[in-house]
N, C-alpha and C positions, 0 to 999 in steps of 0.2 A: 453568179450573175455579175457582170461586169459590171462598177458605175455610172452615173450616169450624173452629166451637169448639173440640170437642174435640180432643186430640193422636190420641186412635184415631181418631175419625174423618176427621181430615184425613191419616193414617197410609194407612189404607184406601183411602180416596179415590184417592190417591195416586199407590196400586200400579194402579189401574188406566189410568192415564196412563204412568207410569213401568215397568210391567210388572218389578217388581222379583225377581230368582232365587228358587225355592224353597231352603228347606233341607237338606242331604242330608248331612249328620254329620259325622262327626271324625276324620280319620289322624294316629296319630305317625308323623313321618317320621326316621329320621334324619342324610339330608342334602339334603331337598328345598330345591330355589334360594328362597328367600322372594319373596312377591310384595310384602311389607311388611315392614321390619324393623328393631328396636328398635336404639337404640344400645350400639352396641358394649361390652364388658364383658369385665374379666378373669376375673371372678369365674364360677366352676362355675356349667354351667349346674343348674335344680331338674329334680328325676325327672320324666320325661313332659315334656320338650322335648328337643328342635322340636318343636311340634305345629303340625299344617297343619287349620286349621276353614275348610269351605263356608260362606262367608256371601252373602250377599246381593251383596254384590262380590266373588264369587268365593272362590278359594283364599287367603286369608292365612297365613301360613305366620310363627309366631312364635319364634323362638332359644330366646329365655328366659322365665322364670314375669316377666308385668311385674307391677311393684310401683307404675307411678306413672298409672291407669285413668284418664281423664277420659267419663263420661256426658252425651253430649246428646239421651238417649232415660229419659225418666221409667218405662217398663217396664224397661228395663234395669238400670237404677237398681236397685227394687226386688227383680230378680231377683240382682244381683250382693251386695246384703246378704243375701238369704235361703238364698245357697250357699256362704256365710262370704269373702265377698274385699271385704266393707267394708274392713277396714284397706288394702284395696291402691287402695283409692280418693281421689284426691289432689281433686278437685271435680266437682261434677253441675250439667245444668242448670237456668236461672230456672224450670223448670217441673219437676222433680222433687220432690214432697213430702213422701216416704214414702221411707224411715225416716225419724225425723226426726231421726237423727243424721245423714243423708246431706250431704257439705260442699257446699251449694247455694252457686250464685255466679251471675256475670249471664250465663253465656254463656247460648247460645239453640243451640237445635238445628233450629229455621227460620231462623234469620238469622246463622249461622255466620259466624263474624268468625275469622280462619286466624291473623292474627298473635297473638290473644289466647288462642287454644287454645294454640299452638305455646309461649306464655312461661309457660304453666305446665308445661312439658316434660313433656308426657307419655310414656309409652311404647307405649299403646294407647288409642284414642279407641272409643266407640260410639256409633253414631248408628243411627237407625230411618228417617228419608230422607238424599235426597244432595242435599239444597239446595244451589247452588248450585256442583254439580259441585264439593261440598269433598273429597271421596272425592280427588278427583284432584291436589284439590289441597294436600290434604297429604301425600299420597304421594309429589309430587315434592319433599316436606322429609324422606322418609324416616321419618314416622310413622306406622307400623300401623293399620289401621283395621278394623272389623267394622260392616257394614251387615245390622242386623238387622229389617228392614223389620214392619211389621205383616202377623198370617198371615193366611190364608184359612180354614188349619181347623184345629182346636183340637192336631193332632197334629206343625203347623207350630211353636206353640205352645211344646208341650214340646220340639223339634228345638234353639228356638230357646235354651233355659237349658240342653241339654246342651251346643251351641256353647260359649257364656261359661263353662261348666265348665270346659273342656277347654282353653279360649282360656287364664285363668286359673288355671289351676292346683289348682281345686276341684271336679275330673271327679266323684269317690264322693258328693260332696254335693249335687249337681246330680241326679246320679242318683236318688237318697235324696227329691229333693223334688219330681220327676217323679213317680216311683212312689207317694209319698203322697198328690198330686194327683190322681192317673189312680182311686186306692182311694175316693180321697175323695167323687169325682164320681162313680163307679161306684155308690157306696152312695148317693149323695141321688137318682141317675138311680132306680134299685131300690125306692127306701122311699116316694118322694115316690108323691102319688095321681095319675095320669094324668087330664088333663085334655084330651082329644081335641077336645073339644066348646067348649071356651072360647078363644076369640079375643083378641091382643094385639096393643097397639101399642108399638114402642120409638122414644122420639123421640131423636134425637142431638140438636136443637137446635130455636130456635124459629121456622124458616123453613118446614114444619119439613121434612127430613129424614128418614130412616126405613133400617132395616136389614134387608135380607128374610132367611130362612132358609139361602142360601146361602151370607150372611156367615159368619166367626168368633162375631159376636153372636149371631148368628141359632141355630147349633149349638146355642147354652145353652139356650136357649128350646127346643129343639126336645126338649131331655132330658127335658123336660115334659108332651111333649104337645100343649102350647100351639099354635095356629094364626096363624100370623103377614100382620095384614091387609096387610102390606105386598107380600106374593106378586103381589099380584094388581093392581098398581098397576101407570101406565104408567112405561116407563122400569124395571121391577123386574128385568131381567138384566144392569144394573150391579151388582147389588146394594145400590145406596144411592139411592133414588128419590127424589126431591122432589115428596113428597104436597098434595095441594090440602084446605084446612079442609075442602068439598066432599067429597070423597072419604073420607077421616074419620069425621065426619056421617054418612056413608050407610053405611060396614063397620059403624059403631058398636062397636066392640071390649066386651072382657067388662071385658080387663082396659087401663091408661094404667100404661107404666115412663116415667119421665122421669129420662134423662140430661144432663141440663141445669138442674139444680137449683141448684146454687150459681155457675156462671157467669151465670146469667139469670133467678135466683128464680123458676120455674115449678111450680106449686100443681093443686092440683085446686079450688082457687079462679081463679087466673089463666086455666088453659082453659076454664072455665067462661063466662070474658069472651069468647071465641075466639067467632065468629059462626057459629052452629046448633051448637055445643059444649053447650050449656049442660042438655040433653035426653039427650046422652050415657049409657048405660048406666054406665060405666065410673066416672063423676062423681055419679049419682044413687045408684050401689052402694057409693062411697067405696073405690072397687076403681082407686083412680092411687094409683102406689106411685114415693115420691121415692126413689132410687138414688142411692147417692155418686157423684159426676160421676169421681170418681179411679176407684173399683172399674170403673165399667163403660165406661173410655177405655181401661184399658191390659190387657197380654195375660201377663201375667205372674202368681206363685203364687197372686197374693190374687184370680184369677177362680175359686177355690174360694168365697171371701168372695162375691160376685156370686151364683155360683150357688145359694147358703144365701138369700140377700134374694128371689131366681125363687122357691127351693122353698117358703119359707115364707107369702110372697104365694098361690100356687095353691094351697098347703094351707087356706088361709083361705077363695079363692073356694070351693074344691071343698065345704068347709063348708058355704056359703048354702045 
């Protein structure tokens, strides 16, 4: 399968090759055999370890609160600052940009390099794929790992920051920012105008690409009402189709999100150059709406952020 831009979208992609485990919560254990585990210490262990998190590879099963995180998952990242275990964060990867205190460095979470994670000694790595079978192979350096893959649905989502809670040692604060999320979204799902009748395109990139209703994406959109032209594309029970300009052209969508704004400077001028684009409903109505390429790549709290740029977009068309 061919690359793709984004980190969610090549995340996504992914699982569908790699068939990565669902999420399914948190046991304190307290004398489960670890399937990963941090280096040894004399020091007491923190309240609530051992804890055993289902991740994506399984059971990990952690001793102690670790204190030395290394992220090569930019969702992670961001969810590990927003449930207070920045400080226990020692480096994240080339593609993590948010917070912007987060200590970015060069590693890569596609092209994992083992001896260059391992010499920053961590005690817990996360990663969102297992390129290059490093899952296995940091575990036979006895490095803990959490494989928190990109979700399917939005409740995977939240599964996924109460892991890292719990993983971390920041279980009530994960909790705390699930549940403001889940309010959050409930109220813009509730307030925003339903929009049945108006049809969307989301482009991950400029080949282009597409997300149907099926996705994790696709959820947000559907909060809305929105009608997603990519349903009905061939190839649409991958859920990530590869649309033809043709095909485009002819749904003529109401509305154009473009998630590939600042990797690929794409406009509602630029698709306008796009051949039979230029007649578009979408481009004549001034109804393509640039998206942060970060907000709508990764799966983490700021898909609150996300879903405020959908609601207030549809608030606008539903105005005309």
């Amino acid at each position: 399968m061919r690359p793709v831009r984004t980190a969610f979208a090549g995340a996504l992609l992914g699982t569908l090759v790699l068939t990565a485990c669902g999420q399914t919560g948190t046991t304190t254990t307290p004398s489960a055999a670890p399937s990963s585990s941090a280096p040894s210490s004399s020091a007491p262990a923190a309240a609530g370890f051992p804890v055993t998190v289902q991740a994506g590879n399984g059971a990990v099963t952690l001793e102690k609160k670790p204190e030395r995180i290394i992220s090569l998952s930019p969702t992670s990242t961001e969810t590990l600052f927003a449930i207070g275990a920045g400080p226990q964060v020692v480096a994240v990867d080339d593609q993590s940009t948010y917070p912007a205190e987060a200590p970015k460095s060069d590693l890569s979470g596609f092209k994992p390099n083992v001896e260059a994670i391992v010499a920053k000694k961590p005690d817990l790595v996360i990663l969102a794929n297992d390129q290059d079978k490093i899952v296995a192979e940091l575990g036979k350096l006895n490095v803990p790992v959490l494989l928190e893959p990109a979700p399917v649905k939005i409740d995977e989502a939240y599964d996924e920051i109460a892991d890292l809670g719990a993983a971390t040692g920041n279980k009530d604060k994960a909790d705390q920012v699930v549940t403001g999320m889940k309010a959050e979204l409930d109220k813009l799902s509730a307030n925003a105008p339903k929009a049945k009748k108006l049809t969307y395109y989301h482009e991950l990139d400029t080949t282009p690409y597409a997300a149907t209703s099926s996705t994790f994406i696709g959820q947000i959109y559907a909060m809305f009402g929105l009608t997603n032209i990519a349903d009905q594309a061939p190839g649409a029970a991958g859920g990530y189709p590869k649309l033809s300009a043709e095909f485009v052209a002819k749904s003529d969508p109401d509305l154009i999100f473009l998630a590939d704004v600042k990797c690929c400077q794409q406009s509602k001028d630029t698709l306008a150059k796009r051949p039979g684009w230029k007649g578009l409903s979408a481009i004549e109505n001034d109804q393509v709406i640039q998206l942060d390429d970060d907000l709508a790549s990764r799966w983490g709290p700021r898909i609150v952020d996300l879903a405020k740029a959908i609601e207030a977009s549809v608030g606008k068309a539903a105005a005309k």
